[in-house]
N, C-alpha and C positions, 0 to 999 in steps of 0.2 A: 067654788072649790079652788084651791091651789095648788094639788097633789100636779107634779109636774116631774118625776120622775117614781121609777119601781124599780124594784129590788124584788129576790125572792128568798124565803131558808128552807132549803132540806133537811131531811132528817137524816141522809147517809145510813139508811140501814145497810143491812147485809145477811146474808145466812148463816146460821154457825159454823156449817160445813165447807163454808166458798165465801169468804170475809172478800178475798181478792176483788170476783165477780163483782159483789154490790158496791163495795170504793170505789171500783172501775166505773161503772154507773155514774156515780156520784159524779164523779169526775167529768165525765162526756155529758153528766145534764148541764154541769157550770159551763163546759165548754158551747154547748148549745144556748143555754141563755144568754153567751155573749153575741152568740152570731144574731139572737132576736133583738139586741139591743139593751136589756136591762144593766140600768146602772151597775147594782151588786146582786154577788150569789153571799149568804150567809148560811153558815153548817151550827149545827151545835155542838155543844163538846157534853158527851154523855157516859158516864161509868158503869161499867158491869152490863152494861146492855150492849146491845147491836146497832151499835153507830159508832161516831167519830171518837173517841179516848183521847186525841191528840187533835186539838185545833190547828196548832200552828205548826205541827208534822204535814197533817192535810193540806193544809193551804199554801205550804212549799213546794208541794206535787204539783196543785192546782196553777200555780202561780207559770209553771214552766207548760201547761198547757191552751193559757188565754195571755193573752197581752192589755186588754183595757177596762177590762172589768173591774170592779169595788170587790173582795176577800175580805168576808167579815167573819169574827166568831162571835154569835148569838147563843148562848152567855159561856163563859168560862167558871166554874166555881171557883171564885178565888180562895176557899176556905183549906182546899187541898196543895195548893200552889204556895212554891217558894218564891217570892217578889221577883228577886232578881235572876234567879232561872228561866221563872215563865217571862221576864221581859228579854233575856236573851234570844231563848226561841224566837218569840212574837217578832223580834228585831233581824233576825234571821231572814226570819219567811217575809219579813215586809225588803229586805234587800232584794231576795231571788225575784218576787215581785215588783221591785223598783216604785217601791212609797202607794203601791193599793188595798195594803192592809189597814180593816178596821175593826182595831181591837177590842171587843165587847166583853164586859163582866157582868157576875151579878157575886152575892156575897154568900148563897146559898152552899149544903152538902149533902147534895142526895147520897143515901143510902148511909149518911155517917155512924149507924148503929155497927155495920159491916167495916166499912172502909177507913175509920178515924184510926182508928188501934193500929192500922195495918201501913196505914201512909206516914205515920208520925207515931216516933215514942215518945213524945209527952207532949201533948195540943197545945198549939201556941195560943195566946192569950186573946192575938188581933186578927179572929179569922175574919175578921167583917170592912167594916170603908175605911180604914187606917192602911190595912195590907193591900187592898184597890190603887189608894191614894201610894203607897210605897212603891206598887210596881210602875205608876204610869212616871213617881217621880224618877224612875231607871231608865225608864225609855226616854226622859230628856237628854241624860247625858251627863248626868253630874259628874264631875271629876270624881274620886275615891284619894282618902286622903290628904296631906296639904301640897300648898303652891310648890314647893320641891320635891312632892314625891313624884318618882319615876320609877316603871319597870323596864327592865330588858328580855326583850326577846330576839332570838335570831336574826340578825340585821336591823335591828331597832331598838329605840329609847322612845319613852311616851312616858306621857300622865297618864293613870290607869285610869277606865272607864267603861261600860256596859263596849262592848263590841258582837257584831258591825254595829255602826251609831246610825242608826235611819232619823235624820232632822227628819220633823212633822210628825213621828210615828205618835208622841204622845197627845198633840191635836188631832187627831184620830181616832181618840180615846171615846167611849160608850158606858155607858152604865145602862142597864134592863131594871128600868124606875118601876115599880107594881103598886106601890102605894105613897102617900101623900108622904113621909120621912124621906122615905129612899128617891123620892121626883125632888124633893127639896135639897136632898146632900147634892142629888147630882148637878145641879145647877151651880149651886157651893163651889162644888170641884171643878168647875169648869169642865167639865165631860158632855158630852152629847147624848141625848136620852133613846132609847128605846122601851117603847111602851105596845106588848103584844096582846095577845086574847086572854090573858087571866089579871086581873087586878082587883087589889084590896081595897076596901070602902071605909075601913076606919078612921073616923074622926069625918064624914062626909056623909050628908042626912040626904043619901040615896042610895036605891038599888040597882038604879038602871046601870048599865054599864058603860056609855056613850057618857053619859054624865057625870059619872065617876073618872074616869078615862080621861076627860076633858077637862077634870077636876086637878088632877096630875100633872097634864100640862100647864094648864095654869100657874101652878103653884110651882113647877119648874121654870117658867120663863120669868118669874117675881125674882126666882132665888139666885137670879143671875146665867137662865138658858134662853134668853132676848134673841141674843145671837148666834146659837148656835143651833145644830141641827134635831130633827126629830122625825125620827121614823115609827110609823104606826102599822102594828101590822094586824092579820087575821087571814084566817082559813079563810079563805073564797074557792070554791070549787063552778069557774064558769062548765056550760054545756053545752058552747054552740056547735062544736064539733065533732063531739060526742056522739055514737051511735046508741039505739034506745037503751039498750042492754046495761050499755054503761053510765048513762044519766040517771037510770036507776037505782044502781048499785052506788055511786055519789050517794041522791038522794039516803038512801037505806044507812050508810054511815053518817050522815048528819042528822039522823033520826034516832040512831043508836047515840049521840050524845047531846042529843036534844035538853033529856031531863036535868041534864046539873047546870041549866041556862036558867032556872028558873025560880032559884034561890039562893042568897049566900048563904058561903057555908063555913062554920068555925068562927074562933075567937077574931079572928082578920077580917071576918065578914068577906074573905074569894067571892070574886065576880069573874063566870066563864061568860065570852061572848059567843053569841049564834054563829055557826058554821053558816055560810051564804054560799047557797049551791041554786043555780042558775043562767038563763043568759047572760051574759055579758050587760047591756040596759038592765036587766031588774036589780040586778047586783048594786048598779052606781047610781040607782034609784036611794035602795037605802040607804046607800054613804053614805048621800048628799044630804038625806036629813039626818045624820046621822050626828049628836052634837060635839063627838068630837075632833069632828074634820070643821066646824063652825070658824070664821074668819075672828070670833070672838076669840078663841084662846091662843089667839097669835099663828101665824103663817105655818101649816104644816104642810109641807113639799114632796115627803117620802112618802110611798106605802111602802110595804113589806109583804108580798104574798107570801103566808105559812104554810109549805106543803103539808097533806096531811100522811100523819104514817102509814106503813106497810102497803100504801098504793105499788104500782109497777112502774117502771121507770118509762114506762110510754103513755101511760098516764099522766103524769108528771110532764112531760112533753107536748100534750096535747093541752093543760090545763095552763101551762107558760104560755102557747102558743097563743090560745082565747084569749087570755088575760091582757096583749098589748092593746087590749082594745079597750080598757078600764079606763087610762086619761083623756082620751077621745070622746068617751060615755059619757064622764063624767062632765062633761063641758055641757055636753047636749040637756043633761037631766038637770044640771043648774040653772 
């Protein structure tokens, strides 16, 4: 095994009634993950539900609360995003941060039957890896127009360009790869992969999803992701510290989504992976034969623990807490 560092993503819920409270939350668990040590905290960015709307609103709060932590957004939909706005922000919250943001998309639009109409009067044509590839090329830094154009502002003359300009922010850059196309663009693009617990199996003569999963990485590290990073993630709910009540109540949620582990589903052929609830050892039991952590599909370094939803934020605490114990395990069970 090589997994030699962790990261974790919350869901930042909240209540309808007390948004503040649950942000706050959110907030104080990144602040807490940094004091355990884990490399990064990653949030999602989710519409019309009860979580984060604003990634890199969040992660500029976040940013003035931790000092050495990885701020990642796990995925952004780039379908609703204007390139050069959201690279603003993104460039923003990675200044307040001083270069620890890592900018994660996918090309997805949940709810777009609601939300298209309402965010855009007439959809643009490139909601998918053209407008990914648009935005990470802002966050390099292009100039805007030619070798003599200049603006003025207040005490100053410049060539125009994305501002604040954070150098590195676009090698920082993520795509959430799910199936063999989107693991191949991102390599293409020179992006760094994320690959979590749902992935597509078409065009790949399996169902397992270790094998599929690993199938992905593969075919991203051919497509030009050799060198760069890859972070794997999955629900893991350790127990060791768990009192019965609550190792139960785990169990009982990984039971309640047991059954869509057990076939794909749709034109995609969706592959969901098993939630892994347990101690600390059984858990990095089955990574380790797990084939997509295999030395075979090239050096994978990250995990990604996925919190799961609507747990409590001392939950959450408790389940960060167990889990420093996963690359230690993980040596022992190799």
């Amino acid at each position: 095994m090589t997994i030699d560092s962790l990261a974790f993503l919350t869901p930042g819920n909240y209540e309808d009634g007390d948004p503040a409270a649950g942000l706050e939350d959110t907030l104080r668990l990144i602040e807490f993950g940094e004091r355990l040590g884990y490399r990064g905290a990653w949030v999602r960015q989710r519409h019309l539900e009860h979580g984060i709307s604003s990634a890199a609103v969040f992660l500029g709060a976040a940013s003035q609360r931790t000092a050495t932590i990885e701020l990642g957004t796990a995925v952004i939909p780039i379908g609703y995003e204007n390139p050069f706005r959201l690279a603003e922000d993104l460039s923003l919250a990675d200044a307040l941060a001083r270069g620890r943001v890592q900018a994660g998309f996918s090309t997805g639009m949940p709810h777009a039957d609601l939300l298209a109409d309402v965010v855009f009067e007439h959809l643009p044509t490139d909601t998918g890896y053209a407008r990914v590839a648009r935005t990470v090329e802002h966050l390099r830094g292009a100039y805007l127009g030619d070798d003599d154009t200049r603006i003025e502002s207040p005490g100053n003359v410049q060539r125009p360009r994305l501002q604040p300009h954070t150098p590195g922010l676009a090698d920082r850059s993520w795509y959430g790869g799910t199936s063999l196309g989107s693991a191949r663009w991102t390599g293409e693009a020179g992006l760094h992969l994320l690959t979590g617990n749902i992935v597509s199996a078409g065009g790949i003569d399996s169902d397992d999803f270790g094998t599929v999963q690993a199938a992905l990485i593969d075919e991203y590290r051919r497509a030009g992701g050799a060198d760069r990073r890859v972070a794997v993630g999955r629900v893991i709910v350790p127990t060791d510290s768990a009192d019965r009540a609550t190792a139960e109540r785990y169990r009982a949620y990984a039971r309640s989504r047991y059954e869509r582990t057990l076939a794909a589903h749709g034109e995609k052929r969706t592959l969901f992976a098993e939630d892994l609830v347990g101690p600390i050892a059984e858990i990095a039991e089955r990574l380790v034969a797990d084939p997509a952590f295999s030395p075979e599909t090239g050096p994978v370094t990250e995990f990604r623990l996925e919190l799961p939803y609507e747990f409590d934020v001392r939950d959450y605490e408790q389940i960060l807490t167990d889990a420093r114990g996963l690359v230690p395990a993980l040596s022992s069970a190799a």
